[in-house]
N, C-alpha and C positions, 0 to 999 in steps of 0.2 A: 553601331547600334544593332541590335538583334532583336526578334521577336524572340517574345515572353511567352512561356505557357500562359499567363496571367498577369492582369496589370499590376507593377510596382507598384505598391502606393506609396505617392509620394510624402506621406506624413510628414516630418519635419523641415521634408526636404525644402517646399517652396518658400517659404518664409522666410528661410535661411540661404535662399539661391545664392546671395553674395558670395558664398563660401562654396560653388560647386564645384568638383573636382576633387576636392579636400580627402584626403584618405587616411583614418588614422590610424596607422600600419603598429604592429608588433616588430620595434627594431631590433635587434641585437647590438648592444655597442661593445666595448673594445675590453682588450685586457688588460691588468694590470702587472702580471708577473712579465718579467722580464726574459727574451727568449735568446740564448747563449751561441756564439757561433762557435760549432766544435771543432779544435784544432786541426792541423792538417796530419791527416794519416789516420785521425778516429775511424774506426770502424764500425758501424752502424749495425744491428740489426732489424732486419724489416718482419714488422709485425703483420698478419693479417688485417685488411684493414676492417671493420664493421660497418656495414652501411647503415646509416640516418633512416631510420622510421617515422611514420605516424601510425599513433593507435588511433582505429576508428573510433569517432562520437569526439574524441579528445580537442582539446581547445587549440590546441597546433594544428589538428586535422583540419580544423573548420576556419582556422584562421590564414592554412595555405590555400584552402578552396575558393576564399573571400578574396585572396591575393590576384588567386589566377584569374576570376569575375572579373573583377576591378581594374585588374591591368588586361582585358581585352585576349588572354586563353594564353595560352605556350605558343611561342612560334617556332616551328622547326625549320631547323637548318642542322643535317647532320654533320655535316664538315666542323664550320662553327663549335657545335657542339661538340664534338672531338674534339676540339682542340681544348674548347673549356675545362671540360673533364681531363686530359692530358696536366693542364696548368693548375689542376686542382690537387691532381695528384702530386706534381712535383713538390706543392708548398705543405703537402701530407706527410713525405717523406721526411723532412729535414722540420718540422716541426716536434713540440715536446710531446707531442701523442700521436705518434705516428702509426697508431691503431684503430684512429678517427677519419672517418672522410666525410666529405661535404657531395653534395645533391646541387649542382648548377640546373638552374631553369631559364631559359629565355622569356623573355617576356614580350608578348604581341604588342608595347604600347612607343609610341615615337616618342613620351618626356621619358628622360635622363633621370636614372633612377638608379640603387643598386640596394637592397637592403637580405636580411637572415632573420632566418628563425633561431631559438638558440637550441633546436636539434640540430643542425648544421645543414640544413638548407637554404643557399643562396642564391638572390634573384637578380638577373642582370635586365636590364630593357634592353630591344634594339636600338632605339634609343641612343643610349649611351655607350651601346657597342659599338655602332658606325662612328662615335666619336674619337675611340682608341685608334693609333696608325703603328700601334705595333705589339709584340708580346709581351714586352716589358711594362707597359702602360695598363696591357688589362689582367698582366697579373698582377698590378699593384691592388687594381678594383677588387679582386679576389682576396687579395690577403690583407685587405683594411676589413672585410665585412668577414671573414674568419676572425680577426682579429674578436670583430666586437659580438663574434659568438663563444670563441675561448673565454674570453674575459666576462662572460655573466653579466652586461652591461645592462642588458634588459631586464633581469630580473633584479640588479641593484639601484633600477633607478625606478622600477615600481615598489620595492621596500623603503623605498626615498618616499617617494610619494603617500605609501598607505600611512608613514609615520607621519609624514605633517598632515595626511587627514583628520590621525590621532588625535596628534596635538591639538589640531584647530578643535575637532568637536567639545575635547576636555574641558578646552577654554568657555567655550560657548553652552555647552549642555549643563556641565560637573561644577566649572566655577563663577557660571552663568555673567560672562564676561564678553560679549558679542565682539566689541570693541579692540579686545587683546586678539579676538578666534580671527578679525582680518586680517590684522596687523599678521601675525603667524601664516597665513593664507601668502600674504606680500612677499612676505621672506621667505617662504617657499620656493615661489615662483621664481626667485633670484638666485636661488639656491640649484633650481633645476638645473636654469639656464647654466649658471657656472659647472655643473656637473656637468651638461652634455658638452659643452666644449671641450672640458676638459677628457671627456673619451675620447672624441675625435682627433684630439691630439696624441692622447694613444695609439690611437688605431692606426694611425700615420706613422707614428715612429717603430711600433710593433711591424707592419705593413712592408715597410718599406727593407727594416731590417731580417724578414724574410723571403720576401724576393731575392733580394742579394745572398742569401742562404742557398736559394735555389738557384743560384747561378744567373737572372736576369740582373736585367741593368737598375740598378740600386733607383738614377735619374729618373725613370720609366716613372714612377710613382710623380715629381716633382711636374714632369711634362703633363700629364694628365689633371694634376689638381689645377692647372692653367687653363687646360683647355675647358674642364669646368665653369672654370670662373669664368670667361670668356662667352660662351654658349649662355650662360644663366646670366648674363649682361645683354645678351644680342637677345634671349627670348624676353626681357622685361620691357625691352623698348619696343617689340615691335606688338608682343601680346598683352602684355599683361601691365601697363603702365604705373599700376599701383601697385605693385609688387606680391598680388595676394594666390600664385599659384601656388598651391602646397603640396603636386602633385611631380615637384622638380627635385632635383636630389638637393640644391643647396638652402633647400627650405627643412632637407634631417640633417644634411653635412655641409653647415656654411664654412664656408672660405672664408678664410678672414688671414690678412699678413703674417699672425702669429702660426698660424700651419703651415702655410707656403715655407716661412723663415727656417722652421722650425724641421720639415720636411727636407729643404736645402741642407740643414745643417746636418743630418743623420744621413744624408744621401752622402756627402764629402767623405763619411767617414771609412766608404767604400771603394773612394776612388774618385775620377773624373767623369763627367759625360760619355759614356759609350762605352766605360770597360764593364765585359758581362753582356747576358746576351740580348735584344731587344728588334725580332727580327720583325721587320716591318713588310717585305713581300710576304711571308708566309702569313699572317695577319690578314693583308688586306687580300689577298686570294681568296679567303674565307668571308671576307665583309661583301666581295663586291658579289651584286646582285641581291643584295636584302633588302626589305620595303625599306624605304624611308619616308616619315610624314605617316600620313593617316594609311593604313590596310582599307585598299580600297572592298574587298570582301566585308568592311564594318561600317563602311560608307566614308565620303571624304567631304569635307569643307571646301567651300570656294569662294573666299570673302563671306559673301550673307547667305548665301546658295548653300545647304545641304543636300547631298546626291547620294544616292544608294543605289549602286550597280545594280546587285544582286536582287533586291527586293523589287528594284527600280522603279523608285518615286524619288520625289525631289519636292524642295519649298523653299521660300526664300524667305531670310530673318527681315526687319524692320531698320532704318538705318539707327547707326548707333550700338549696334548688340554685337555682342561678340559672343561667337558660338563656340561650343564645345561637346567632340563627342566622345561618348564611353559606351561600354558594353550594353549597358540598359537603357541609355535613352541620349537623345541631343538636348544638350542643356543652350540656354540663351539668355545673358546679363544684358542688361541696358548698364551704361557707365553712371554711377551713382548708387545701382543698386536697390533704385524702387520702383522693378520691370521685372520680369523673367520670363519666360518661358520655357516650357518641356514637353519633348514628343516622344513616346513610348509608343508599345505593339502588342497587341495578343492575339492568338491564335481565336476569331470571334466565334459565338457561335451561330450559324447560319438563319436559325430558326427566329431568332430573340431580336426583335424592335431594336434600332440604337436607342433609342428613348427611351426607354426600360432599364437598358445597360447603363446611361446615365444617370438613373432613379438611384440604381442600384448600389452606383460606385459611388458615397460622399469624398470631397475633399476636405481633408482634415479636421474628419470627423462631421461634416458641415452635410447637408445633405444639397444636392443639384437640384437646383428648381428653374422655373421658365425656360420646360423643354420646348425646344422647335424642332420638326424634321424639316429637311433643304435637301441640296444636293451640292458636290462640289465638283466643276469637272465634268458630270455624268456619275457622279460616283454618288450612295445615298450616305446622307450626313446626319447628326444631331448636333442640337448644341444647346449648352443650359448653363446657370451662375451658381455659383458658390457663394456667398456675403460672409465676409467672415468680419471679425472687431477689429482685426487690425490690416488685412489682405480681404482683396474681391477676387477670385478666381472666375474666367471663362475659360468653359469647356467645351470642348469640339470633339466629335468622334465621327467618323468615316472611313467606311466599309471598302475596302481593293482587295477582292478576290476571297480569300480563306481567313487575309489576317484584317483585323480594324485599327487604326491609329489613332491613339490621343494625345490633342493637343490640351495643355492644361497652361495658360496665362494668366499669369497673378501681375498684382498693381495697389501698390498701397494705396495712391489717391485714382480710384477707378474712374475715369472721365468719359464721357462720352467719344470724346478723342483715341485714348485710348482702346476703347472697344472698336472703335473703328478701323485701330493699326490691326487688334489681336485676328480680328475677321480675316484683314484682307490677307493676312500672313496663312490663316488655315486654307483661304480660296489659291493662294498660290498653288496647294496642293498638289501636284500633277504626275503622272506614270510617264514612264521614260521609256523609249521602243529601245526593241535591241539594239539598233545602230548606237544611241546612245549611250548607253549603259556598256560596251563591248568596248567605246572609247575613252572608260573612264579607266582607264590603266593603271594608275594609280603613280608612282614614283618610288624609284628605287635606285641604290648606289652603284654607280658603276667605272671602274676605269680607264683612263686614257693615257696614254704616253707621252708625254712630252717632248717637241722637237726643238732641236736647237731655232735659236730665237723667240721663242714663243713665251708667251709671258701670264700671268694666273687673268688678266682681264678677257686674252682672247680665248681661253677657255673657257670664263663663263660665258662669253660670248655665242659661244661655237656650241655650247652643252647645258649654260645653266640661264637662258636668257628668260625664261617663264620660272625662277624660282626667285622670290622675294628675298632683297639684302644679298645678290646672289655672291657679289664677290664678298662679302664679309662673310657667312657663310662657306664658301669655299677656302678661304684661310685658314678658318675655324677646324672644317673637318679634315684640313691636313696638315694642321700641329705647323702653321706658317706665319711669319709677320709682315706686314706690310710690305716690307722692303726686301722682303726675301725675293732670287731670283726661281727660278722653274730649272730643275737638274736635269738637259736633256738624254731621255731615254726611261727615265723613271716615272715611273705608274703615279698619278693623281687620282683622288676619290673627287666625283663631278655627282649633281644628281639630276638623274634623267627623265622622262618621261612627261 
């Protein structure tokens, strides 16, 4: 979370908390022409490449600014990035436009994530970078989302889309036919569905058969679609038990048997396992030391405890919530979804009453009434209701330092109970001294060697014993199965801190 020049307002937001997280990103999907591997002895020649623009004001401009907000800013790691760009170029080369290049960005957020723009800008997460364990694996990531930016996938599935708008209104307005305009609405919707699979299965077979162009290991693609599946299996059971995060990559690229199969079967075409190149020290040399989990500079979770190094305050959620943070604010679901909460920050202004500020700011549209001044902490406070028709909102605002915090709690059935949880959760409120704040380190991937006898338990032992699910997790992040033994002398990904 960051401070705001000014508070978000959360317009739709609270009403709709069940769905926080949710980003509904401009994807790029995949192509459909067919890309030829050229005999042995063709001679190439290399074109200049042109780099990927944005025109300012433009709706790609504003829609890669929205990208970078939302997934928590660019993270740098130049190494890393070298290398991205190096794997971007390779698959620039030996593709049918080899006068196009792509724009890799890192992304500050820890879900697993990769998506383009279709000016050929692609975004990876750390994320899902700490997931790859080698160069074959994240060049497959690379040349599935060029994939679904050659192939015009975005713009063919919003032409999809404005037609069955068409259609539906025709129905409903022209032949005043409401009945037929769902029905068309229904089939749509199946219709999508069936189209975006079926890019995805493009962009895998397109993907894959590029890599293998550029000389990595054709498998590299297949290894990675696992470790997906794998990861978005281990985050549903321990986060998200209703499956509603939409902020995962296999909520744009589900996995489903028929891509894996299908991946297998285009991977064969190249070879076995391991012919081609998929080097995995050069890789993880570049991963180890990158955040893992929350950037503690954005603040980190800790079960119901939100903590902010930097700002350094902290509060505790309510039992039951599970929290979640993003660039603009910590979000907080009760399980059911008729509970939320959200804490945002602006820069206050020193002069102005919270009470006034809470006049001033309605919730959705509603205006704040039964202001009270208090204190939290030592800290001075306000706090007033919202009544809405279908949500009650309490509001809390309190003043630390330059910046003010709002807590905003909504509750469809507002009880006396209720206000009583939302209170105590704003009085948890409290400033963290430096000793604390200095020891909130955050976590991050790092290396270990493996000695003969040693086995993936005594390492999460020895490194991962404060990291939840640690050995499943640990298999996860290094492309392992259960039964696999530990290679001694070779480098494992562990997470530290």
């Amino acid at each position: 979370m960051i401070v705001s020049s000014l508070f978000h307002r959360p317009g739709a937001l609270m009403p709709k908390l069940a769905a926080a997280g949710t980003f509904i990103l401009l994807l790029s999907a995949c192509v459909s022409e067919t890309i030829t591997i050229p005999e042995d002895g063709t001679r190439r020649v290399e074109l200049p490449a042109s780099l990927p623009g944005l025109e300012p004001g433009s709706a790609l401009a504003r829609e890669h600014q929205r990208l970078i907000t939302s997934f928590g800013g660019e993270y740098r790691a130049p190494r890393m990035q070298a290398m991205l760009d190096e794997i971007a170029n390779r698959l620039r080369l030996v593709s049918d436009r080899p006068n196009e290049t792509y724009k890799i960005t890192i992304l500050n957020s820890p879900s697993v994530n990769a998506f383009a723009l279709p000016n050929g800008y692609v975004y990876v997460t750390r994320g899902l970078v700490a997931l790859a364990n080698d160069t074959a694996e994240i060049a497959s990531v690379i040349a599935h989302e060029v994939a679904h930016v050659t192939g015009r996938h975005a713009m063919e599935r919003a032409e999809l889309e404005s037609r069955s708008s068409l259609v539906s209104r025709v129905h409903a307005e022209v032949l005043d036919n409401p009945g037929a305009s769902r029905l068309m609405r229904d089939q749509s919707k199946v219709t999508l569905a069936s189209f975006s699979r079926q890019q995805e299965i493009d962009a895998d077979e397109l993907g894959v058969r590029a890599i293998a162009k550029a000389g990595f290991e054709a498998h590299g693609a297949v290894r990675f679609l696992v470790a997906l599946e794998r990861s978005g299996k281990m985050r549903i059971r321990m986060d998200d038990p209703a499956g509603t995060d939409k902020n995962d990559i296999l909520a744009t690229h589900p996995t489903t048997p028929e891509r894996l199969e299908k991946a297998v079967a285009v991977a064969r075409q190249f070879g076995a396992p391991g012919v081609g190149e998929a080097n995995r020290m050069a890789w993880l040399q570049v991963v180890n030391g990158i955040v893992y989990g929350d950037d503690p500079n954005q603040g980190v979770i800790r079960e119901r405890t939100f903590l902010h190094p930097r700002l350094r305050f902290a509060f505790d959620a309510p039992e039951g919530y599970a929290l979640e943070n993003s660039p603009h604010a910590v979000l907080g679901i009760l399980k059911g979804g008729n509970e939320a909460l959200r804490l945002d920050s602006s820069r206050g202004e020193p002069d102005r009453p919270l009470r006034a500020m809470l006049a001033l700011t309605p919730i959705e549209g509603i205006a704040v009434t039964e202001l009270n001044e208090t204190t939290i902490g030592a800290l001075p406070a306000a706090t007033g209701l919202a009544r809405g028709p279908d949500w009650t909102f309490r509001v809390v605002l309190i003043r630390a330092g330059e910046n003010v915090y709002r807590f905003i709690f909504a509750a469809k059935e507002f009880t006396p109970e209720a206000d009583k949880r939302f209170l105590e959760v704003a009085q948890s409120f409290r400033r963290l001294s430096e000793d604390e704040a200095k020891a909130l380190r955050g976590q991050r991937i790092t290396l270990v060697t493996a000695r003969s006898g040693e086995r993936p338990e005594d390492l999460v032992v020895n490194h991962m014993a404060q990291v939840p699910q640690g050995l499943e997790r640990f298999y996860i992040l290094n492309g392992l199965g259960p039964d696999e033994m530990l290679v001694p002398g070779q480098s494992y990904k562990v997470v530290s801190g």
